[in-house]
Every structure is written in structure tokens, then in C-alpha cells.
C-alpha positions in Angstrom: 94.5 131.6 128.8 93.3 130.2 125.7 91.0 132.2 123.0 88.8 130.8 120.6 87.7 127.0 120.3 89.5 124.6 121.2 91.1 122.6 119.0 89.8 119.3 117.4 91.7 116.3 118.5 91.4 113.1 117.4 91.1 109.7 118.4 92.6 106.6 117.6 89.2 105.5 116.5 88.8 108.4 114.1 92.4 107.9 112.2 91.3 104.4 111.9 88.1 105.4 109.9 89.7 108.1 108.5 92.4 105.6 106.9 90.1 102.8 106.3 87.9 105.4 103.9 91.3 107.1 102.5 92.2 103.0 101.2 88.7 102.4 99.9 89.2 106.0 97.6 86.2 108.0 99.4 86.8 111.8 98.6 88.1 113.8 101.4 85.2 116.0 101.3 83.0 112.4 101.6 85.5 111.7 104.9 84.4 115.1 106.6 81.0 113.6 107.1 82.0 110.4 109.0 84.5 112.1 111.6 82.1 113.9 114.0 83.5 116.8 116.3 82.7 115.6 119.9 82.2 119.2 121.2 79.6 120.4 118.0 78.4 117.5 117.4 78.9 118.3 113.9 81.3 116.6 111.3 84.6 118.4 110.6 85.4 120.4 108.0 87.6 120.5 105.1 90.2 122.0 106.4 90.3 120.7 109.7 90.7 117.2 108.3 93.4 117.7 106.1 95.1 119.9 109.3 94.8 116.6 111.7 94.8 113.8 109.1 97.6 114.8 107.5 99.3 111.5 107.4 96.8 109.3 107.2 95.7 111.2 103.7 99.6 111.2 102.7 100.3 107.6 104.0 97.5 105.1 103.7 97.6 103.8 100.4 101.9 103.4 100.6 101.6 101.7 103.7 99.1 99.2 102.3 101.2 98.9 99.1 104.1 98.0 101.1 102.0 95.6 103.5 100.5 93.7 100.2 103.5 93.8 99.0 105.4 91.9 101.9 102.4 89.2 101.9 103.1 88.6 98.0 106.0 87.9 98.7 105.6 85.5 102.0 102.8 83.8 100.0 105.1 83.8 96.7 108.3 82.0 99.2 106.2 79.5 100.8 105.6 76.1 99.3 102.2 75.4 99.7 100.0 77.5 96.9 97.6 79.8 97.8 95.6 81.4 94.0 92.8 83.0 95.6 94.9 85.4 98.1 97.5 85.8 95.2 94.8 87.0 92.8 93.8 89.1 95.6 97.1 91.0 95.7 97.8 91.2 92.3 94.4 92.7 92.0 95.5 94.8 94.8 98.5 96.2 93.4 96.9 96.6 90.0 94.5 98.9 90.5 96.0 100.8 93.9 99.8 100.1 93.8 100.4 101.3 89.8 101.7 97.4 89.2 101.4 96.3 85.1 101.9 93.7 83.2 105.0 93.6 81.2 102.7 93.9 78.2 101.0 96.9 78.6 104.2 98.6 79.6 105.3 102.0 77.4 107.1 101.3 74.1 111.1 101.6 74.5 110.7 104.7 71.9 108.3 106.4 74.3 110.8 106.6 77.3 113.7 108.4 78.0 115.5 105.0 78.9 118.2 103.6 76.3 117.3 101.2 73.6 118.9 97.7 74.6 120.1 95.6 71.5 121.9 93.1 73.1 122.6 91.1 76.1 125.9 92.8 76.5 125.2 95.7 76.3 122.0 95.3 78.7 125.2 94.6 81.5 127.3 97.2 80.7 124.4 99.4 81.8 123.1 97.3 84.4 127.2 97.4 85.6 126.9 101.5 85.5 123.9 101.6 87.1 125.1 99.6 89.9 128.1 101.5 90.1 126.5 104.6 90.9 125.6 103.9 93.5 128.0 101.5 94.9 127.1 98.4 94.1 128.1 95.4 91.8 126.6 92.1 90.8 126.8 89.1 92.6 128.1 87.6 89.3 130.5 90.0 89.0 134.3 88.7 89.0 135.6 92.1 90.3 133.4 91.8 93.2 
């Protein structure tokens, strides 16, 4: 026999609200009030939307990285040009996916990446890199 309340379960209807709010960067105390407890009435709290949400909250915005990312690269593959749907993902992954411009990327000096001062020696640790983890170049005479 069961004591207490029941538990809240949730619908498809509600993890698609709750994922759809989660992408447009609503607060998670903000969500609460548009997923409504069927048996209260009431909207859920805190808690109990982090509990069943759980990988909605976690997952939403990776999974539409990765999907904005795949059309870029259909649209970027494909012959015929498309700028407004481009400048839509770009815009996309600029502001949600942590994309940058080559520009406004950290000096050299403030990272903990080695200085390159050569073409050469920008292989030899491309080579290593590779070699780490078992890989080499498709250049690569060895290969």
C-alpha cells in the first residue's frame, strides 16, 4: 500500500514545454508555473521539476546545438545557397552554442596551449596530438 501523495508523472506534452522554455532560457523557477499538477491543480514546485525534468534541464540546449549544428552543415554541403537560414544558425550557435569568431578568440599568451611559430612545428604537434590517441593524418606518408 502506498503512503503519501502520489507521485507527479509527467506527460509527453509537459517535457515538450518543459524543453521548449529550457531553449528559450526561462528560469527554472519561471518553468514551475507552466507545468500544472493534474491532481492539485497547482503548478509544480521547485524541486519536483528538477526531480522529473532532469534531462530535459541537462540536455535541451546540447541537443539543439548538435541539431543546428548538423543543418549547418547540410546547408553548408549543398549547392544551392541559403543566407537567411545560415545567418540563422550562426546566430544560433553564437549566442547558445559558445561559437566565436576567430577574432575575438583569447590571446595565445592567455592560454595554456603552446605558442606556434612555424608551420612545422604546428605538425609536429598536430602529429602528437593525433598520436595520442591513435590517429594520423591523411597526408601522412607513414600512414
Amino acid at each position: 500500500m502506498q503512503r503519501g501523495k502520489p507521485r507527479f508523472e509527467a506527460t509527453d506534452a509537459d517535457r515538450r514545454v518543459v524543453n521548449a522554455l529550457v531553449l528559450s532560457g526561462v528560469p527554472l523557477l519561471n518553468i514551475c508555473q507552466h507545468v500544472i499538477n493534474p491532481r492539485t491543480g497547482r503548478p509544480v514546485n521547485y524541486r519536483t521539476l528538477a526531480r522529473v525534468f532532469r534531462t530535459e534541464i541537462e540536455t535541451a540546449v546540447e541537443d539543439a546545438n548538435g541539431k543546428v549544428t548538423r543543418n549547418l552543415l547540410r546547408i553548408a554541403t549543398m549547392e544551392k545557397e541559403s543566407a537567411p537560414v545560415v545567418a540563422a544558425a550562426i546566430f544560433w550557435l553564437r549566442t547558445k552554442g559558445g561559437w566565436r569568431y576567430a577574432d575575438e578568440a583569447p590571446l595565445p599568451a592567455q592560454t595554456d596551449e603552446p605558442m606556434v611559430e612555424n608551420e612545422e612545428t604546428a605538425r609536429r604537434i598536430m602529429d602528437e596530438e593525433l598520436r595520442k590517441y591513435g590517429r594520423v593524418r591523411l597526408t601522412d606518408p607513414e600512414a
